[in-house]
N, C-alpha and C positions, 0 to 999 in steps of 0.2 A: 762907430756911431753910438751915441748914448739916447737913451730912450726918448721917442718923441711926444710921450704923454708926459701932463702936466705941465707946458711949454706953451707958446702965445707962439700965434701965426708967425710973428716976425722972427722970434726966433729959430721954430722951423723952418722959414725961408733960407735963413743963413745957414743952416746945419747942411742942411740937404740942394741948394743953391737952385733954388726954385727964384721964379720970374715975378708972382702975385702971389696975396697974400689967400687970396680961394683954394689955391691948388694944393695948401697947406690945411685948406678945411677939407679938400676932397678926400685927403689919403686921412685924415683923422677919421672921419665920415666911414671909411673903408676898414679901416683899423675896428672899428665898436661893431661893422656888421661883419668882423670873421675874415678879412679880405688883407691879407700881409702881403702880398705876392704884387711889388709893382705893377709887373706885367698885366697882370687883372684890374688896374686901375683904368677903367677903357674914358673916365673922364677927362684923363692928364693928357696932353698930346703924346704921338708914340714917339718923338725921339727922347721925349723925357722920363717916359718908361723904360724903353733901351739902356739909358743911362745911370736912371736909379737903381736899375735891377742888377747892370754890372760893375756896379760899383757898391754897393751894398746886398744884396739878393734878398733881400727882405726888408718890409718898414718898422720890424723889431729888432730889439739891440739883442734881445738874448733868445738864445738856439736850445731848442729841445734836444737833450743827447740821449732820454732815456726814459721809454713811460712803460709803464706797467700797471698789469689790471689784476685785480680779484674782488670777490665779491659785491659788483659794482659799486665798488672803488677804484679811481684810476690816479695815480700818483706818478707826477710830472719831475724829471731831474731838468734845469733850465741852468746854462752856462751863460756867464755874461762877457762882455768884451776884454774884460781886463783876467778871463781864467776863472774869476768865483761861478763857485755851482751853489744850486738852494734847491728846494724842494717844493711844489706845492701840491695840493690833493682837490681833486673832486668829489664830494661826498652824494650818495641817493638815500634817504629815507626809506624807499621804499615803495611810495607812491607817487612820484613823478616829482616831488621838491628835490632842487640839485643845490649844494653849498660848494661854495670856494672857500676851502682852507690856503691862507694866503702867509708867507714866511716876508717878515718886516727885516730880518738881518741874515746876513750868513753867521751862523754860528751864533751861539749866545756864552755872555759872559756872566748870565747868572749863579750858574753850576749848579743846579740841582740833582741830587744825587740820585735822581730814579731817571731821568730824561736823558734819552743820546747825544741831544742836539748839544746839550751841557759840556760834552766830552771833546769838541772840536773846538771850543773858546771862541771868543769875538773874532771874526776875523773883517770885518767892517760892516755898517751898516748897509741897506739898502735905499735906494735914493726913491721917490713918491715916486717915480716913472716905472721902475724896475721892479714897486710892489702892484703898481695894476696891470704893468704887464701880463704877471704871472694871471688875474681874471682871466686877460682877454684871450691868452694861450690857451685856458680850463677852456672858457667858451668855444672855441675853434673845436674843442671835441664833438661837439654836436647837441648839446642838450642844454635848454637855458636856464641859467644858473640864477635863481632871486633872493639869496640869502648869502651872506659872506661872514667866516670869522678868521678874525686874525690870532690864529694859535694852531702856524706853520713855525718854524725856524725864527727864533730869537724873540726877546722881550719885545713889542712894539711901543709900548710907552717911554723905552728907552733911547727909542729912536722916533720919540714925538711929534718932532714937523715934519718927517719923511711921510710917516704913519698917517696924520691928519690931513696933511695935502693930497695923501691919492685919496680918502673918505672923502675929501668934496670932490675929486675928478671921476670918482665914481661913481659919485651922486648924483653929478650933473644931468637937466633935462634932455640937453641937447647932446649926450654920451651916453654913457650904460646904463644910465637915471635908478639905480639902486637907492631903495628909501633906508635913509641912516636907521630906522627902527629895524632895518633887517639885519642889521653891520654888528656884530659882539668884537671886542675888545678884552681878548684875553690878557691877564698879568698875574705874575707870582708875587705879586705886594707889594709896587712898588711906591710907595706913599708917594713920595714928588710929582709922580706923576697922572697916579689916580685926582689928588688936587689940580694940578694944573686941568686936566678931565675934566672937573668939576667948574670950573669956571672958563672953559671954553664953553660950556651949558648947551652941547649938540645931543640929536636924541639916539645915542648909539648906545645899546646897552654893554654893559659889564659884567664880566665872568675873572671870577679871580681862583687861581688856585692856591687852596687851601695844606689841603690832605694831613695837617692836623694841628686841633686847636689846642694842642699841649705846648710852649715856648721854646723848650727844651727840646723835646723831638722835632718841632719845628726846623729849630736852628739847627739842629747835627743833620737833618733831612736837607733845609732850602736857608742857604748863606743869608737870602737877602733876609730871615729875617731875626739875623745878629743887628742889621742895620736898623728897620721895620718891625720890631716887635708888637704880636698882636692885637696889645691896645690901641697902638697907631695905629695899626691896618685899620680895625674897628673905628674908631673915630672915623677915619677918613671913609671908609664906607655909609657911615652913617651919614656926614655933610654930603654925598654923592645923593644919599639915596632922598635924601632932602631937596634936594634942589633936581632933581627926575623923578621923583615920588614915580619909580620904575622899579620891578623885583630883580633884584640881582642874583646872579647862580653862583654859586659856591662849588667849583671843583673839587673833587674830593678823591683821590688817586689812594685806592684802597692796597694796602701793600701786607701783604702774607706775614702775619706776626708781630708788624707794628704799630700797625691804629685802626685794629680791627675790635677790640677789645670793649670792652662794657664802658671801662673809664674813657674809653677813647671818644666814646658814644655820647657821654655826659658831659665832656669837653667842648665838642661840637654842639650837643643842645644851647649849652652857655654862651657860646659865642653868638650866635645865630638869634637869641633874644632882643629886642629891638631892634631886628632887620627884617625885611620883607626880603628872604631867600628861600632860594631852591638849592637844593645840596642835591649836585651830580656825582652820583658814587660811578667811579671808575677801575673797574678791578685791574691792576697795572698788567702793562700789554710787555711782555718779558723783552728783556734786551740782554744776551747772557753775559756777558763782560761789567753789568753793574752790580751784581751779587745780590738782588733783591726776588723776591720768589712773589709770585701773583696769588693770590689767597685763593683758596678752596671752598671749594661751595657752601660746604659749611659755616666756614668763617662769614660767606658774602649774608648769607638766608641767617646767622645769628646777628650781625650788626644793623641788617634790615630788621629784624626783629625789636633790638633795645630803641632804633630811630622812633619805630612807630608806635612804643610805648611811651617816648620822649614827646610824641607829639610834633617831630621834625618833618619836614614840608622837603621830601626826595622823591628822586629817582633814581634808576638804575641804567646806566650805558655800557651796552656791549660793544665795545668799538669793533669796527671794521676796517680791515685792510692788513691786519696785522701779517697776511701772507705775503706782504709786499714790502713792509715794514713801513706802514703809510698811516699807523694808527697812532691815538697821542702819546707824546713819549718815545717814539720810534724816527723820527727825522732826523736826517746824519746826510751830511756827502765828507767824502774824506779823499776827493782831490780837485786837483786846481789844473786847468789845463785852457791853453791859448784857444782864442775864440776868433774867425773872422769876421764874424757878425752876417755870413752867409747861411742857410739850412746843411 
């Protein structure tokens, strides 16, 4: 069964060989309040719960095979029917804000040389059904989730219509009614796409990783941007932030000996001129097989130091989860196995 979010009553009728077109809004209805489980649908008649439930054993395409917690953090492995696995994460602030980190592809065909997910390649997109799935799986954990970014598993601007069709099914009033000002849209620069962003003129904010505004280290660091070089990126963040007069965050994936440096600091001020950003320093979250070392305190409290002689508009994130391998830069699944679309 393929996912029945995103999908018009009529079509859910045919999928699942339902009588009316209600009973198609009942299990939607059920679906956004936590309720997968046929059986618990007490609105549907019960031969048609019987029948739903054994023949499918849930109103989701894709089956939790694997979650794990630390530091309230909980990171979700989610199979789908054809065998692909993704990852998605629940994040806590601390004081009761919960966010869904949401993966838009299996696997990314960016390759950036500090990220896991990079190491598994493309191995297809996700469909809009299969990326709000993964919310309303987080949701099902118990705690209600009012902020969403997408910077799980794979570029989502690269998979644009997938990516923007679940932003409105998850916006919607009558569903999970998430306000687009809560939804960030993470990208490694991918100009095509940040434009096309920009003239979709929806109010979802933008987070683009950076981690440095040198060309050169850029490119030997993130392929995309031999294609994307940082005056495009620039440019294209500038028309963004024109047409959302909204501050954009600048990821900044701080790496042990490479763009930690004074010059690194003066590069970054440069760019960051004529933009209304926030530069999120992220000390990288080790993954040992990419040969990159996470910097030393040192390094972090002297780069924070040149920023705020620079007059740069930062922060500093400690990511969590890394026990779990659930922090950014750490999402990987590295196999593929049949699904019956049962729990």
């Amino acid at each position: 069964m393929e996912s029945l979010f995103c999908r018009n009553d009529r079509e859910i009728m045919e999928e699942l060989g339902l009588d009316k077109p209600f009973q198609a809004r009942i299990i939607m209805q059920n679906l956004v309040k936590g309720t997968a489980d046929f059986n618990a649908m007490t609105s549907l008649p019960k031969a048609m719960r019987e029948r739903l439930s054994s023949e499918y054993g849930s109103a989701l395409s894709g089956c939790v095979i694997r979650k794990e917690e630390a530091d309230s953090t909980v990171k979700l492995a989610v199979r789908f029917p054809d065998g692909a696995i993704i990852e998605c994460v629940r994040l806590s602030d601390g004081s009761g804000r919960y966010t869904a980190c949401l993966s838009s592809q299996v696997g990314c065909a960016m390759g950036c040389a500090f990220c896991r997910t990079g190491t598994m390649g493309l191995i297809r997109n996700l469909t809009a059904g299969e990326i709000v799935e993964q919310f309303a799986l987080l949701g099902m954990l118990g705690e209600r989730i009012s902020h969403i970014v997408f910077m799980g598993m794979g570029e989502a601007l690269a998979n644009f219509t997938s990516a923007m069709d679940a932003i409105q099914e998850l916006h919607r009033e009558d569903g999970f009614g998430i306000s687009m000002r809560k939804m960030t849209i993470s990208t490694c620069g991918l100009v095509p796409g940040i434009r096309r962003l920009t003239e979709l003129d929806i109010p979802v904010r933008l987070a683009v990783s950076l981690v440095s505004a040198d060309d050169a280290v850029r490119s030997r660091i993130m392929r995309i941007n031999r294609a994307y070089p940082l005056s495009e990126l620039k440019a294209a963040l500038m028309t963004f932030q024109h047409h959302q007069d909204k501050r954009l965050t600048l990821e900044y994936c701080m790496l042990g000996g490479v763009n930690t440096s004074r010059e690194s600091a003066e590069e970054l001020a440069s760019f960051c001129r004529g933009l209304d950003a926030l530069v999120n320093l992220i000390p990288w979250n080790p993954v040992p097989e990419l040969g990159f070392t996470a910097p030393s305190e040192n390094e972090i409290r002297g780069f924070e130091r040149e920023l705020k002689a620079l007059r740069v508009n930062y922060t500093i994130r400690r990511s969590k989860g890394q026990g779990i391998s659930g922090a950014c830069g750490q999402l990987a699944t590295e196999t593929r196995s049949p699904c019956k679309n049962k729990p």
